[in-house]
C-alpha positions in Angstrom: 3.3 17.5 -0.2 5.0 15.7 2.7 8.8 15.4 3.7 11.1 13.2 1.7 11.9 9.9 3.5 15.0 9.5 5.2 16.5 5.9 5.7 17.0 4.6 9.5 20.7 4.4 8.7 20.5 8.2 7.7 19.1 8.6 11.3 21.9 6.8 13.1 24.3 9.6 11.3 22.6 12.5 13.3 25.0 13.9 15.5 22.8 14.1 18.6 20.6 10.9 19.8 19.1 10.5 23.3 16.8 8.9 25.1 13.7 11.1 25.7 10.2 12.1 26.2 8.0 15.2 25.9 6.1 16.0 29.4 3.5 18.3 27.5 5.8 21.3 27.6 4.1 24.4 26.5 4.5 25.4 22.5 5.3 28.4 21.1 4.8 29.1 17.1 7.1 31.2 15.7 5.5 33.3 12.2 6.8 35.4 9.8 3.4 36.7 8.5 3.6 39.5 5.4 -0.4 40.7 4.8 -2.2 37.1 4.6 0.5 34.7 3.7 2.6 32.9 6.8 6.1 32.9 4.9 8.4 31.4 7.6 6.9 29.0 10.9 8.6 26.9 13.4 7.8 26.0 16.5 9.6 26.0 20.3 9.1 23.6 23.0 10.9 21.7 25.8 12.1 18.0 25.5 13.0 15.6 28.7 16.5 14.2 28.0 16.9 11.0 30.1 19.7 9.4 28.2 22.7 10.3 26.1 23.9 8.2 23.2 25.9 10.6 21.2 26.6 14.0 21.0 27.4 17.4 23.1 23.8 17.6 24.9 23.5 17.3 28.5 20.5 15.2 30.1 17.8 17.2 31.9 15.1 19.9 30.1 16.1 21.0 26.9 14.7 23.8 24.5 14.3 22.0 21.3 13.4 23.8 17.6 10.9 21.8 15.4 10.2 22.9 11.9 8.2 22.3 9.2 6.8 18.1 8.5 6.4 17.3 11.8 3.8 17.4 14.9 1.8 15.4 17.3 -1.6 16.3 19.6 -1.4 18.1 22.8 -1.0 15.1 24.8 1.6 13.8 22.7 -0.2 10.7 20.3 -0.5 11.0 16.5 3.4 11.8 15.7 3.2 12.5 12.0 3.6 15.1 9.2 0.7 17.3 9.6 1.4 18.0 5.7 -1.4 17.1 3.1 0.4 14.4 2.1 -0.1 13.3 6.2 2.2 10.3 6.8 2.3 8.6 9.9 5.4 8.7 12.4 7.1 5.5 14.1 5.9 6.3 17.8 2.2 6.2 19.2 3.1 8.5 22.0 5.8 11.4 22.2 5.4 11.2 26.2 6.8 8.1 26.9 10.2 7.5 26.8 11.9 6.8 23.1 14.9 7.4 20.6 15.5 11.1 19.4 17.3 12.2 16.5 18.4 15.8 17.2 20.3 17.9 15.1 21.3 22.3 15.4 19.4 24.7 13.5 19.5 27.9 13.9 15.5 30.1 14.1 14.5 31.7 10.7 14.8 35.0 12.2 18.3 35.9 11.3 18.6 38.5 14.5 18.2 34.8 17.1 21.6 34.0 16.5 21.1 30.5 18.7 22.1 27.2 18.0 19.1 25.5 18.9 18.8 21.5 19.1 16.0 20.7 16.7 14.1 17.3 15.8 14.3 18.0 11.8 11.7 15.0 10.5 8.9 13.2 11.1 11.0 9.9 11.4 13.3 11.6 13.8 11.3 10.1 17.0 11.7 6.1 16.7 10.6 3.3 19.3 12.8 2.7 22.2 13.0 -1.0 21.7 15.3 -0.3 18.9 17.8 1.2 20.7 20.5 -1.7 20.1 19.9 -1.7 16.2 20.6 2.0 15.9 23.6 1.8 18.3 24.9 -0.9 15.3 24.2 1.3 12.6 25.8 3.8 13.9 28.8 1.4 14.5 32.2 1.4 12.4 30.8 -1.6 10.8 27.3 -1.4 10.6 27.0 -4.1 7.7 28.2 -6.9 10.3 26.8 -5.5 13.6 23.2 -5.0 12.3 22.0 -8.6 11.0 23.5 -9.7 14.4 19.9 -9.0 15.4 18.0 -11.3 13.6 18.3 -13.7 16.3 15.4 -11.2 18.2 11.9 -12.6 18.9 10.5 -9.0 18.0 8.8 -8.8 14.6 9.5 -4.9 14.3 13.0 -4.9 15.0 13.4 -8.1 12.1 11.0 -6.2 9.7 13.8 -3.3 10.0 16.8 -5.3 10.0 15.5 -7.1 6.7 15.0 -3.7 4.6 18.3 -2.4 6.1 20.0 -5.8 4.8 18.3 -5.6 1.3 19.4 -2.1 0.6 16.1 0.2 2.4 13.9 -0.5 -0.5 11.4 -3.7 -0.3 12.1 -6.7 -3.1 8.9 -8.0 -4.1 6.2 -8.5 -3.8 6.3 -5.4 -1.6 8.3 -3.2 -4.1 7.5 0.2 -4.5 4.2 1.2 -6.5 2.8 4.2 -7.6 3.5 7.7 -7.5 4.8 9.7 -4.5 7.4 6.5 -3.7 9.7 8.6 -2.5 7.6 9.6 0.7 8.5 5.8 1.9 12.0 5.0 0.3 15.4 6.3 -0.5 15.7 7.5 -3.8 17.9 4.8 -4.3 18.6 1.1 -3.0 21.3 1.0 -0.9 23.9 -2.2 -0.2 22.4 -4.9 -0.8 24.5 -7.4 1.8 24.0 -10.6 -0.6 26.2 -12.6 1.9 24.1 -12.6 4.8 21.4 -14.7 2.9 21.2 -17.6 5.1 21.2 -15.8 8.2 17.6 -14.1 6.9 17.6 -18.0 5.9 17.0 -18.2 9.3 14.2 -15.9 10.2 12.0 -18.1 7.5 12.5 -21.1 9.2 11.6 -19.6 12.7 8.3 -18.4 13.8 8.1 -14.8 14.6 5.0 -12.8 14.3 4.0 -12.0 10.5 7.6 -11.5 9.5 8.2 -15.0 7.4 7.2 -14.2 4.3 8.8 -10.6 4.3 12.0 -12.8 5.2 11.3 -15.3 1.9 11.1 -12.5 -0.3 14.3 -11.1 0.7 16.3 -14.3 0.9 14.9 -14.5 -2.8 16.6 -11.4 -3.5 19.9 -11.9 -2.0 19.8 -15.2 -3.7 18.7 -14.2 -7.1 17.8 -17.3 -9.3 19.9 -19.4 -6.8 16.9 -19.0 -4.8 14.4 -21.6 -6.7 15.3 -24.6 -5.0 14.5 -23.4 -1.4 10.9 -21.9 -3.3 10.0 -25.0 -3.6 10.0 -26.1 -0.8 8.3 -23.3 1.2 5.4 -24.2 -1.3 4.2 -27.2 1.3 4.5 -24.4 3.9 1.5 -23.9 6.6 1.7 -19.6 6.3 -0.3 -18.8 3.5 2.2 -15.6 2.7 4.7 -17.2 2.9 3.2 -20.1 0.3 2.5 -17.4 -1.6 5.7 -15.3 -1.9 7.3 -19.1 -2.8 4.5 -18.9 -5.7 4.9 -15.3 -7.1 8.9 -16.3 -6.6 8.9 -19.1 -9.0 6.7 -17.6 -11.3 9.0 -14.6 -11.7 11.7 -17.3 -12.7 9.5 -18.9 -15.3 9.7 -22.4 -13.1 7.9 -24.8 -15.5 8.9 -27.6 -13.2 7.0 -26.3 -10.2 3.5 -25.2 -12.4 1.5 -28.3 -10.9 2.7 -27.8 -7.3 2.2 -24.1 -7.4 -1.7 -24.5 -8.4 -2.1 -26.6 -5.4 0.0 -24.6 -3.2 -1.7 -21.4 -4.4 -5.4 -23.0 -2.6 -6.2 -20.4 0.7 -3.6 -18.0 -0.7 -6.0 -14.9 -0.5 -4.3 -11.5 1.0 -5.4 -8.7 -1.4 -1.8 -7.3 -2.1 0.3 -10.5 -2.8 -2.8 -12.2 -4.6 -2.6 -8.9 -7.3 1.6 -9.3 -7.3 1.1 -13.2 -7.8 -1.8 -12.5 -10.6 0.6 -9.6 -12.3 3.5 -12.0 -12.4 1.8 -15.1 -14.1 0.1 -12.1 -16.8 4.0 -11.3 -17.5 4.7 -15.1 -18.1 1.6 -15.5 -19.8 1.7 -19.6 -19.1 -1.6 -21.6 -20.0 -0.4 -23.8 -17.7 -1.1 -21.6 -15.1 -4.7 -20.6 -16.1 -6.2 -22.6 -13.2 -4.0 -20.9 -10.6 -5.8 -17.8 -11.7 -9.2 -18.7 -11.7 -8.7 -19.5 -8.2 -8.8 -15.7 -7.9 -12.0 -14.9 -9.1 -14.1 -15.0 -6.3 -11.3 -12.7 -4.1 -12.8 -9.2 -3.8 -10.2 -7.6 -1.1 -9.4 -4.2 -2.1 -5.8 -3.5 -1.4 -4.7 -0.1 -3.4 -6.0 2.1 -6.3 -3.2 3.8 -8.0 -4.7 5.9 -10.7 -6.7 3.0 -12.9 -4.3 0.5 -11.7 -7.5 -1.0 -9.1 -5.8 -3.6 -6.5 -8.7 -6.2 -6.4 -7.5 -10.0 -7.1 -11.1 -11.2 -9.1 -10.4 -8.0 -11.4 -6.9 -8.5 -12.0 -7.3 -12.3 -12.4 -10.3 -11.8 -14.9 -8.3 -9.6 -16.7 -5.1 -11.9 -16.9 -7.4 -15.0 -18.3 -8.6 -13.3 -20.9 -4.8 -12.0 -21.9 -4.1 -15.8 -22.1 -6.8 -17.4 -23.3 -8.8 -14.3 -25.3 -12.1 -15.2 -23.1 -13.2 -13.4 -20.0 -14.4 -15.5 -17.5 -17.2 -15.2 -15.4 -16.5 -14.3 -11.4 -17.5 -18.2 -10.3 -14.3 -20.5 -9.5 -16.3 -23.8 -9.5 -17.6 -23.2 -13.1 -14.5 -21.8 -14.5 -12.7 -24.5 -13.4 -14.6 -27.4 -14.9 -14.9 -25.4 -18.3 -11.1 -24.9 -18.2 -10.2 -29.2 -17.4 -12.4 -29.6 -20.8 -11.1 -27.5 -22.9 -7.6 -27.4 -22.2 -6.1 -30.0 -24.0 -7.6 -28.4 -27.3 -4.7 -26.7 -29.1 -6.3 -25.1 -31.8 -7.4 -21.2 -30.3 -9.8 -20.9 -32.2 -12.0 -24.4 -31.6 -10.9 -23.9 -27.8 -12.4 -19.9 -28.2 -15.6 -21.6 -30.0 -15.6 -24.1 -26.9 -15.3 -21.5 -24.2 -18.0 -19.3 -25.4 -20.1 -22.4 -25.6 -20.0 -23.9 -22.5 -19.0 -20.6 -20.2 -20.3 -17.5 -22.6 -19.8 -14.6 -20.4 -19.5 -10.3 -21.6 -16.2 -8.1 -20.7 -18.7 -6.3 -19.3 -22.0 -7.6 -17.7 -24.2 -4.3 -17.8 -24.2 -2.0 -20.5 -24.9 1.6 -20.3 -25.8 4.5 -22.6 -26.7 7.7 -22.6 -30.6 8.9 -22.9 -31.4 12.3 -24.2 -29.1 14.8 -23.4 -27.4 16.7 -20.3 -30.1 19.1 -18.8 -30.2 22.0 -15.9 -31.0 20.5 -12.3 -33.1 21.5 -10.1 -32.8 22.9 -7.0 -34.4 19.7 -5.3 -35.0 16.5 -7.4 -35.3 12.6 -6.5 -34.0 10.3 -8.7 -35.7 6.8 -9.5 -34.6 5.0 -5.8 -36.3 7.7 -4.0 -33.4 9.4 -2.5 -32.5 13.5 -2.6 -30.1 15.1 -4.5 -29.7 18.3 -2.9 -28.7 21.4 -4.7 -27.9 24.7 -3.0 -26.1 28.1 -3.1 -24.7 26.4 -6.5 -24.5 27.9 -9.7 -27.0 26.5 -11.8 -25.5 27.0 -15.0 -22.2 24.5 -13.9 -25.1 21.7 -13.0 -26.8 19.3 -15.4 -28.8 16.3 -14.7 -28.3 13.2 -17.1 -30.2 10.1 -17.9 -28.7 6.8 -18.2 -30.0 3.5 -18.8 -28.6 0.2 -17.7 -29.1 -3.2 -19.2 -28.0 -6.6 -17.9 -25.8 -8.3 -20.8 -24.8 -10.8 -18.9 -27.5 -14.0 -19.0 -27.2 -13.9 -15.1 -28.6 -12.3 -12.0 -26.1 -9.2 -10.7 -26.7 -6.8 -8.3 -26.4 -2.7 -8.6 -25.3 -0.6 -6.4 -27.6 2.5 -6.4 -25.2 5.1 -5.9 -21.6 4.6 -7.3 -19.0 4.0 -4.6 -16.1 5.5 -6.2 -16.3 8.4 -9.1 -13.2 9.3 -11.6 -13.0 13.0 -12.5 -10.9 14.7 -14.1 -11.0 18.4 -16.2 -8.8 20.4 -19.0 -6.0 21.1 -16.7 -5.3 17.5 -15.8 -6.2 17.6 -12.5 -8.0 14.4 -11.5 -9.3 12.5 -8.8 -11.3 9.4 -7.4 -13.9 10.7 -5.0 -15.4 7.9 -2.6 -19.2 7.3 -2.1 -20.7 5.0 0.6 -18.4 2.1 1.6 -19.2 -1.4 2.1 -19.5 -1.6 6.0 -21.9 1.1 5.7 -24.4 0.0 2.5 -27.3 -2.3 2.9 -30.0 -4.4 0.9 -31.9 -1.4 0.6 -28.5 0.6 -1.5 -29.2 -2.1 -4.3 -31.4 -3.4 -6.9 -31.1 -6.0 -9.5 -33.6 -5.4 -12.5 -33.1 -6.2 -16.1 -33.4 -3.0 -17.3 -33.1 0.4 -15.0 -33.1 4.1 -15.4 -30.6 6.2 -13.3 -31.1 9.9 -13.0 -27.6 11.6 -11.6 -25.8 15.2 -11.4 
């Protein structure tokens, strides 16, 4: 549970903005507390007005009201919501000087009957650098003023002037995914200002920071389909994003013209998140053509999200899209898969190709099988399973804990290698609860956390 976002043009609207900074003032929590349930909390402090932009406050100290979704430590880093849902603020450090959105609130406690100024979100608190964007959105005609500032050498203030022009909610590949979107974007897209295309036109063709290829994908959408002629050209381009946005771009417009220059282009093209938005786009055309664009996936491991069983990893997504098109699943070697593919190929009939591939590159959806030995049993209040290691049992109800047996077996005709204790676990119960627990992570495991036998017993709670 977190606040709901609010846009940066939403911010310009407040009807108090200064220039500011926190010198540590002290805190004081205000609770309305009934037995052992806090009903109502805000908290008091001071703020350091500097500057005015707008609105009846004077500069100097300055008793401000926060409420509820938004905090930072004692010496003023870590801005964010404090909520369980904990999202990050837009400032590192509350004590240096920046841009404060202040509204008045008046205290819970109906007998303060104060106006108080009060910084009402998280986002409220914004870098000082952008002071001369949000003086044009807060302009009479913010839709002109704003993409004036594309000509800036700073990264951050493009990567805000670009969502502002395409309407505050990404294009893709950088769409919204998942649940809880709302937390980062409007409920719904704004303007879109489709006239200012080749001005963001612009921004591609420079070089500033790692803010190309979020410039190519938004030129794509203010262009629509219109947009496919300058695609192919960023597809000889040196930044592999921005190669990459070009590819997923054409892709999405079913360019059967650009097919051979995209699976050269697509060579080095390897961030996790636009490598799984590339992959997903060629699944929806479901081109053979593009079959050896996607085995050049399959040796890509970046993890870049988990949304429920949606698991951000290119070689998995890429596996999975080859066998949509082709009905095979292909092993996780590039060099192999490739040469099998230029053979078979030009075979037409499905079937002779399908008795082809399993010929020359057989290969399991899965390459370990697993089943279940005996049945579920108490644990103990100490036990080691098979590699040695604890499993530690106390002040636990014994009758929620069982033990189980199961045995793996390597289906796949090659050598793979185990992990000895899972790395991430899916639960879930009767009341539809669920959730994806983490085990050790990568940086932390070594030789010693796997094994690769044939055939192996696992004992686990």
């Amino acid at each position: 549970m977190g606040p709901a976002y609010v846009t940066d043009a939403e911010l310009a609207q407040y009807p108090i903005i200064v220039i500011a900074k926190w010198d540590k003032a002290e805190t004081k929590p205000h609770k309305l507390v009934k037995g052992d349930v806090c009903e109502k909390f805000e908290v008091f402090t001071e703020l350091n007005v500097q500057r005015v932009l707008k609105g009846d406050i004077k500069p100097g100290k300055q008793t401000i009201l926060m409420g509820w979704g938004i905090g930072w430590n004692k010496d003023g880093t870590e801005l964010r919501t404090w909520t369980s849902t904990d999202i990050p603020g837009d400032v590192a450090d509350v004590t240096k000087p920046s841009i404060w959105f202040l509204a008045k609130e008046q205290s819970w406690d109906t007998s303060d009957k104060t106006l108080y100024y009060c910084v009402p979100h998280y986002r409220a608190i914004q870098p000082l650098f952008l002071e001369e964007y949000f003086v044009a959105l807060a302009s009479d005609n913010p839709e002109e003023q704003v993409p004036q500032l594309l000509a800036s050498d700073n990264a951050e203030l493009l990567r805000r002037i670009l969502r502002y022009i395409c309407g505050d909610i990404w294009p893709w590949p950088d769409e919204p995914m998942g649940d809880c979107t709302f937390y980062w974007n409007p409920e719904k897209r704004g303007n879109v200002l489709r006239k200012q295309s080749e001005t963001v036109k612009k921004v591609v063709e420079r070089n500033v920071g790692d803010v190309r290829y979020v410039a190519a994908s938004v030129y794509a959408e203010l262009e629509g389909k219109n947009c496919i002629k300058y695609m192919r050209s960023l597809l000889n381009d040196k930044d592999l994003k921005v190669r990459g946005v070009a590819i997923g771009i054409l892709i999405r417009y079913k360019d059967e013209d650009s097919i051979e220059a995209m699976i050269k282009a697509v060579e080095g093209v390897n961030d996790g998140s636009l490598s799984c938005r590339v992959i997903e786009a060629v699944s929806s055309w479901g081109n053979e053509r593009l079959v050896p664009l996607l085995i050049t996936f399959l040796q890509n491991d970046a993890f870049a999200y988990q949304y429920g069983e949606d698991i951000g990893i290119p070689a998995l997504k890429a596996r999975k899209a080859l066998y949509e098109i082709t009905g095979h699943w292909f092993p996780y070697y590039i060099a192999a898969s490739a040469e099998v593919w230029k053979k078979v190929a030009a075979v037409r009939d499905s079937n002779e190709r399908g008795k082809l591939l399993r010929e020359l590159l057989p290969e399991n959806e899965f390459p370990v099988a697993a089943e279940l030995i005996g049945s579920a049993r108490k644990a103990p209040k100490e036990s080691k399973n098979n590699t040695g290691s604890k499993i530690e049992i106390n002040k636990v109800d014994e009758s929620g804990d069982s033990i189980v047996t199961v045995r793996l077996r390597n289906v796949s005709g090659q050598e793979i290698t185990i992990a000895k204790l899972p790395t991430v676990v899916h639960q879930s119960c009767p009341s539809l609860c669920s959730g994806y627990p983490l085990g050790p992570s990568g940086k932390d495991m070594t030789k010693k956390d796997f094994f690769n036998p044939e055939t192996v017993r696992m004992d686990g709670i």
